[in-house]
C-alpha positions as CSV (number, residue, x, y, z in Angstrom):
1,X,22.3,-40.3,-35.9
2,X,25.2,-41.9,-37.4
3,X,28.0,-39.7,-36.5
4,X,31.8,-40.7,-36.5
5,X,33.1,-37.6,-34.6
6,X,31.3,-37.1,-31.4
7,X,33.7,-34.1,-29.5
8,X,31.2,-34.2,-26.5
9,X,32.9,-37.7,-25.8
10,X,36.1,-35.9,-24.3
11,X,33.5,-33.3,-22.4
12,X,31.9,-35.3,-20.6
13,X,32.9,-35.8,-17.1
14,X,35.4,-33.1,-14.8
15,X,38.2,-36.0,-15.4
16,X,37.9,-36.5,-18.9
17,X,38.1,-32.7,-19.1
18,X,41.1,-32.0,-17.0
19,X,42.7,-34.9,-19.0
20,X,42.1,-33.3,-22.6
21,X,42.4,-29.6,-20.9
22,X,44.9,-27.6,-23.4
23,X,46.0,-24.8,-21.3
24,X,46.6,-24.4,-17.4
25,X,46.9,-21.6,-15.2
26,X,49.7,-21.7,-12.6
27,X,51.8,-19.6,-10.0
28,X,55.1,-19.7,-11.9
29,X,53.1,-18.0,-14.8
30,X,52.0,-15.0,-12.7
31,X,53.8,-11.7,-12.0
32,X,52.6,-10.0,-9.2
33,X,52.8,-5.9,-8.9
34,X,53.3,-3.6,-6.5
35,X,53.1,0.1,-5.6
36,X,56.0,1.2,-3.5
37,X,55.6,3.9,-1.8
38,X,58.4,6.5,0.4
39,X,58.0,5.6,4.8
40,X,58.3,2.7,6.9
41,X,55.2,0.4,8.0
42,X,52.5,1.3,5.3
43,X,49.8,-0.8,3.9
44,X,46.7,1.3,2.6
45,X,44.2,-0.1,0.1
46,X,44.1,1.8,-3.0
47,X,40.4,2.9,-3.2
48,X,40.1,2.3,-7.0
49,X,41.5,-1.1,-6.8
50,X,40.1,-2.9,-4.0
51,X,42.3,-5.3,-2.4
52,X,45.7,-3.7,-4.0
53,X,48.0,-1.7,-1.4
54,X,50.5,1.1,-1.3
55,X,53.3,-0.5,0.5
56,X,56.6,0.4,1.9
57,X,60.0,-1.2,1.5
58,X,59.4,-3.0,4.5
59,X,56.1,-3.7,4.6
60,X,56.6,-5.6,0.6
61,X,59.0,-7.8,2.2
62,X,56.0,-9.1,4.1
63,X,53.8,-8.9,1.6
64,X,56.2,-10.8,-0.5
65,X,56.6,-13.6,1.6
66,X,53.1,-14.2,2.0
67,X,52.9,-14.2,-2.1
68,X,55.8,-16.9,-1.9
69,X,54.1,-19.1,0.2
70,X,51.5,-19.1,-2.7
71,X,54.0,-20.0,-5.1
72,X,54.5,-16.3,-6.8
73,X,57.9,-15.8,-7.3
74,X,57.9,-13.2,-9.2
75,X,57.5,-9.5,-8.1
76,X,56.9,-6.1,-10.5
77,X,57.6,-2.6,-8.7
78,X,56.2,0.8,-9.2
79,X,58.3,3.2,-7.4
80,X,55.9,6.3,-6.2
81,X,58.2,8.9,-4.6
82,X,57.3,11.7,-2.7
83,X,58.9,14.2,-4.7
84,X,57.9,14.8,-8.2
85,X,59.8,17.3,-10.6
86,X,59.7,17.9,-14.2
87,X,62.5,15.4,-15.1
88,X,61.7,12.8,-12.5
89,X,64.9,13.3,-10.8
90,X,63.8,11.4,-8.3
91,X,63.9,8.4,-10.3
92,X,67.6,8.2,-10.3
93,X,68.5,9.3,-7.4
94,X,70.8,6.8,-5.4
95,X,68.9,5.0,-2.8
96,X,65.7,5.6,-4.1
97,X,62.2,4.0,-3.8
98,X,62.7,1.5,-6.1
99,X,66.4,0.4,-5.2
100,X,65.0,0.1,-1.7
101,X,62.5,-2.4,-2.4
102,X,64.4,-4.3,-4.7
103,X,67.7,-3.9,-2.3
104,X,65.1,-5.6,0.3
105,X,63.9,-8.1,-1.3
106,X,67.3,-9.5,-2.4
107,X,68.4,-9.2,0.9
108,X,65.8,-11.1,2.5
109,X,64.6,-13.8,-0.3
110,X,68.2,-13.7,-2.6
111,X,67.2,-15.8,-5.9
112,X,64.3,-17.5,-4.9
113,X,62.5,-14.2,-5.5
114,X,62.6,-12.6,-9.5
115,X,62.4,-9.0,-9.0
116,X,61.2,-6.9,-11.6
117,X,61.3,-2.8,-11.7
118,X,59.4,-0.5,-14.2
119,X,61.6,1.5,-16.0
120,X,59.2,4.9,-16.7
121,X,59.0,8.6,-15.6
122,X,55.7,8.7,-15.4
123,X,55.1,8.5,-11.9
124,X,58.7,10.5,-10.8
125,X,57.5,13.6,-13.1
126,X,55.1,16.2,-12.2
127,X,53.8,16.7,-15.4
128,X,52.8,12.8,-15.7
129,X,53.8,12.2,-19.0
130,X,56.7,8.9,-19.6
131,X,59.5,11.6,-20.7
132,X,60.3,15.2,-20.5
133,X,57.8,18.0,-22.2
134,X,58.8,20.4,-23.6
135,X,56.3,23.2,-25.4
136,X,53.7,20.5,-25.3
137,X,55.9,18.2,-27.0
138,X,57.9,14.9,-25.7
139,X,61.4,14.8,-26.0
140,X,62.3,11.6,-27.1
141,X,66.1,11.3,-27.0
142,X,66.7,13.7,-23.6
143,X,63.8,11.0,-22.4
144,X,65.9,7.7,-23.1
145,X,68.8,8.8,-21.4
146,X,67.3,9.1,-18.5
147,X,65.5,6.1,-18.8
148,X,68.6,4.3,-19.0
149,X,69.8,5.9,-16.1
150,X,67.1,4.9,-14.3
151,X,67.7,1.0,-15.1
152,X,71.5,1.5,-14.3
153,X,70.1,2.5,-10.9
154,X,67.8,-1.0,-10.1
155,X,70.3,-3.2,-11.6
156,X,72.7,-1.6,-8.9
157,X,70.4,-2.1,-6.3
158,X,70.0,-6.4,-7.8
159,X,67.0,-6.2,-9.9
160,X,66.7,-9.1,-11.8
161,X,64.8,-7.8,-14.6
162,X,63.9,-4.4,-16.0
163,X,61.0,-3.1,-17.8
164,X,60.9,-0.4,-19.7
165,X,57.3,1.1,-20.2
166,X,57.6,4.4,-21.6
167,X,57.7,3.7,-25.6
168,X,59.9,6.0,-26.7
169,X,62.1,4.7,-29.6
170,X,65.4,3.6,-28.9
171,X,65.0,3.1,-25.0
172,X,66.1,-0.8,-25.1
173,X,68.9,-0.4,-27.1
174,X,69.9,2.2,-24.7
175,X,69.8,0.4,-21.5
176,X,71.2,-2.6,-23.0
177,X,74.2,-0.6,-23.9
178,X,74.3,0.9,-20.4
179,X,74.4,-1.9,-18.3
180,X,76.7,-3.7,-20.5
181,X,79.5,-0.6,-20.1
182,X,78.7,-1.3,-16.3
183,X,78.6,-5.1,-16.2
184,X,75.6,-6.1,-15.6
185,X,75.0,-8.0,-18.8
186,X,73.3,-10.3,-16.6
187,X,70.6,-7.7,-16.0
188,X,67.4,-8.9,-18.5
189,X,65.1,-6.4,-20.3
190,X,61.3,-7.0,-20.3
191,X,60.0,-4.5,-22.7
192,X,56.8,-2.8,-22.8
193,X,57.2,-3.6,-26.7
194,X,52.9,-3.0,-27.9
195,X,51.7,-0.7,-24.9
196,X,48.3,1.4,-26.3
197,X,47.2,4.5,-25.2
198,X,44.0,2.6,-23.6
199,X,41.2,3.5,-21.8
200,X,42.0,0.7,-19.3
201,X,44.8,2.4,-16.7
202,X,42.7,4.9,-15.0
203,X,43.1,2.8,-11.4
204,X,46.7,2.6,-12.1
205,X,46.9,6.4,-12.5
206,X,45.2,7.1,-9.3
207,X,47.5,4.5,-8.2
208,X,50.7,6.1,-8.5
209,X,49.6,9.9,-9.1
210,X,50.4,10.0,-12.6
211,X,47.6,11.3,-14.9
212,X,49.3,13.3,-17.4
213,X,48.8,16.6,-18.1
214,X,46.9,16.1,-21.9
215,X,47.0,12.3,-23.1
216,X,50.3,9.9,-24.2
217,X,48.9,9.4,-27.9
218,X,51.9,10.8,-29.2
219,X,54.4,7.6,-27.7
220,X,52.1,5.2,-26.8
221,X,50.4,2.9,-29.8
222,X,47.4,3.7,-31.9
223,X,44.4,1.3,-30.9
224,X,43.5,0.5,-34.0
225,X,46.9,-0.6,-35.1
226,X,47.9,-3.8,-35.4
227,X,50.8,-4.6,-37.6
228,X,52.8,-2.1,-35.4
229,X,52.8,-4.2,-32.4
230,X,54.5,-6.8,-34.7
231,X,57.0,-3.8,-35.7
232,X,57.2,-2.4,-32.4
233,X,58.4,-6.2,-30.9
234,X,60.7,-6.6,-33.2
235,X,62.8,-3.3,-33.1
236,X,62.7,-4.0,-29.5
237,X,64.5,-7.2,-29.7
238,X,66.9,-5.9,-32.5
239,X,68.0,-3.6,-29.6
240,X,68.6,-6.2,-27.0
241,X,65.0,-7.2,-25.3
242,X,65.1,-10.6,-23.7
243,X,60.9,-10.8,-23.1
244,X,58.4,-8.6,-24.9
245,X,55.1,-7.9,-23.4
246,X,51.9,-6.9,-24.6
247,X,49.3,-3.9,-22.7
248,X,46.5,-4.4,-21.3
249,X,45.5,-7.9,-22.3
250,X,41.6,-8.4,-22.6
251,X,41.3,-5.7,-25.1
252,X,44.4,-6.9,-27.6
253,X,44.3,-11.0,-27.3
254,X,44.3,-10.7,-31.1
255,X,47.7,-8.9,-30.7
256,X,48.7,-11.4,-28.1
257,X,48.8,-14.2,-30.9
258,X,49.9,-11.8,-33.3
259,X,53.0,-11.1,-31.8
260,X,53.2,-14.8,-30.4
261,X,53.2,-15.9,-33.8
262,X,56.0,-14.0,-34.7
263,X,58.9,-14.3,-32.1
264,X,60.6,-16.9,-30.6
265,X,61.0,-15.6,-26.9
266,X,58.8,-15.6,-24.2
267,X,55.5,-13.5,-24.1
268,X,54.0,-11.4,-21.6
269,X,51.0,-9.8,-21.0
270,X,49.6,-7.0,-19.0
271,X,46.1,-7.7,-17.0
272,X,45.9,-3.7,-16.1
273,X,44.2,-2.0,-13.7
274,X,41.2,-1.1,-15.2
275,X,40.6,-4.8,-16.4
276,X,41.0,-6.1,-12.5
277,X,38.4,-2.7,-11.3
278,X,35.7,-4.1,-13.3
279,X,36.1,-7.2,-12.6
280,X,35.9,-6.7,-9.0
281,X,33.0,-3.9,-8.7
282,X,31.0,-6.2,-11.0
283,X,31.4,-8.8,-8.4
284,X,30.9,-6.4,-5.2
285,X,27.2,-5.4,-7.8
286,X,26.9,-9.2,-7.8
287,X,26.8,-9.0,-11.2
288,X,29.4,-11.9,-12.0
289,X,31.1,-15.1,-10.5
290,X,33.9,-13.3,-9.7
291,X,36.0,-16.7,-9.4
292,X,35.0,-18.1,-12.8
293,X,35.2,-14.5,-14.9
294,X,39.1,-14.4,-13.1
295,X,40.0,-17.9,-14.2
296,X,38.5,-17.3,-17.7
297,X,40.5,-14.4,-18.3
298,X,43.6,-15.7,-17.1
299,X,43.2,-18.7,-19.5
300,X,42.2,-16.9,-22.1
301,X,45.3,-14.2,-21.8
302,X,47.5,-17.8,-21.7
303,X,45.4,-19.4,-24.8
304,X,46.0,-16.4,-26.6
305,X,49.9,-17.1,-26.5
306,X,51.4,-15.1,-22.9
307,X,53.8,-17.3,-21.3
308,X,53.4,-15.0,-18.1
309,X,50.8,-13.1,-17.3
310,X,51.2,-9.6,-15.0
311,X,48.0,-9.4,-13.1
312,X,46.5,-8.1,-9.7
313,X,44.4,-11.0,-9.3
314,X,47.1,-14.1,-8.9
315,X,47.5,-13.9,-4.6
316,X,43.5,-14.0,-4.5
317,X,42.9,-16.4,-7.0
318,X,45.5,-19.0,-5.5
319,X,44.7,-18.5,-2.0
320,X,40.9,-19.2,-2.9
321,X,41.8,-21.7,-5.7
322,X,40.3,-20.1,-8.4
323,X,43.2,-21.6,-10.2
């Protein structure tokens, strides 16, 4: 054959392909999360997410460092309190789960760690739903003021980052404005910006105790939409976002590059729960290479256009150099 272009050239040995490689993989792009939980000294597997813990304050510190050693900096917090009420009143309370754990952290690592806190109800309420309920219906603006409160209270406690998950409208221009009138204009927003109402967080909801009572259709996003993520992102930074993320990942790479395409700041993804289960039962079946399927999503959440990447899988894949 009398070919001029011959891509196979670049392909064919592990050097020429690490040289020609497009995208990479690292520690600084990973966010690692956590499930704080109320005690002193705990570390339990959470039985839908093998290998994922419910820690205490003091046992993420440890866990932390260990994750630092691997080169992950950076830390997300779900706060899961032992008392639940219909406004999540826990959630604000001074001293509370979160503040703790980020207070700790701080303490302990200063700015070599980034701490990041969700910012969402659903785990303080006993209803499970992101705001308050009220005749079956949730309250949007009752909702964002609490929310805001509830980012007031980790940026007192040093959080470097919040992230608000909950999707109600306004909430981002509403904590901006909050911890500006308290001065903590330093304080950066990650916002949940395109969060669906998928399939994919059952392990998270037995995570933190949080299935809601009927479904979240009615604040978060239509899967079948689209152009609303686009929408969505955008109001978000109007009000103040500094980092927009997109949740779950796998499912939504198209809107990955769809909202890539159309902002200037820095992308995020979320690699949920139910994403990491399968990946990891399909492995225990010996189904899959679990090292090769965790390295080809990863890359492909980062081809698709996330600058970071939350997932469950980062402290494993390092320490085993997967990636």
């Amino acid at each position: 054959m009398n070919l001029m272009d011959r891509p196979r050239r670049l392909r064919a040995t592990p050097a020429m392909r690490e040289l020609t490689a497009e995208t990479s993989v690292e520690a600084r792009h990973l966010i690692t999360p956590h499930f704080v939980v109320e005690g002193s000294g705990v570390r339990e597997e959470i039985g839908s997410m093998p290998g994922v813990f419910h820690v205490s304050a003091d046992t993420l510190v440890e866990e932390v460092r260990a994750d630092m050693d691997l080169g992950l900096k950076t830390h997300l917090m779900f706060g899961i309190p032992d008392h639940k009420d219909a406004v999540g009143s826990s959630a604000v309370a001074d001293g509370n789960v979160v503040m703790r754990a980020v207070s700790g952290l701080k303490e302990k690592f200063g700015d070599d760690v980034i701490t990041v806190t969700d910012v969402c109800l659903c785990a303080f309420t006993d209803h499970g739903h992101c705001g308050f309920v009220k005749d079956g219906r949730i309250l949007n603006d009752p909702s964002v003021e609490q929310l805001a409160k509830m980012a007031l209270s980790h940026a007192k406690a040093g959080v470097d980052i919040v992230s608000p998950s909950d999707m109600m409208d306004g909430r981002v221009g509403a904590i901006r404005e909050l911890l500006d009138e308290n001065d903590f204009t330093n304080t950066a927003i990650l916002a949940y910006s395109a969060k669906y109402a998928s399939a994919y967080y059952g392990p998270f909801r037995d995570a933190c105790d949080s299935a809601p009572q009927g479904d979240r259709k009615s604040y978060q996003m239509d899967v079948r939409n689209g152009r609303e993520a686009v929408y969505e992102t955008i109001l978000d930074l109007q009000e103040g976002a500094d980092m927009v993320m997109v949740k779950p990942a796998l499912a939504y790479l198209d809107i990955i590059r769809r909202v890539r395409d159309e902002v200037l700041c820095p992308v995020v993804c979320y690699n949920v729960s139910g994403e990491y289960s399968l990946v990891k039962n399909a492995a225990a079946a010996g189904l899959v290479d679990e090292a090769n399927m965790v390295r080809e999503n990863l890359l492909a959440m980062r081809r698709a256009g996330s600058d970071l990447v939350i997932t469950y899988h980062g402290r494993e894949a390092l320490a085993k150099g997967w990636i």
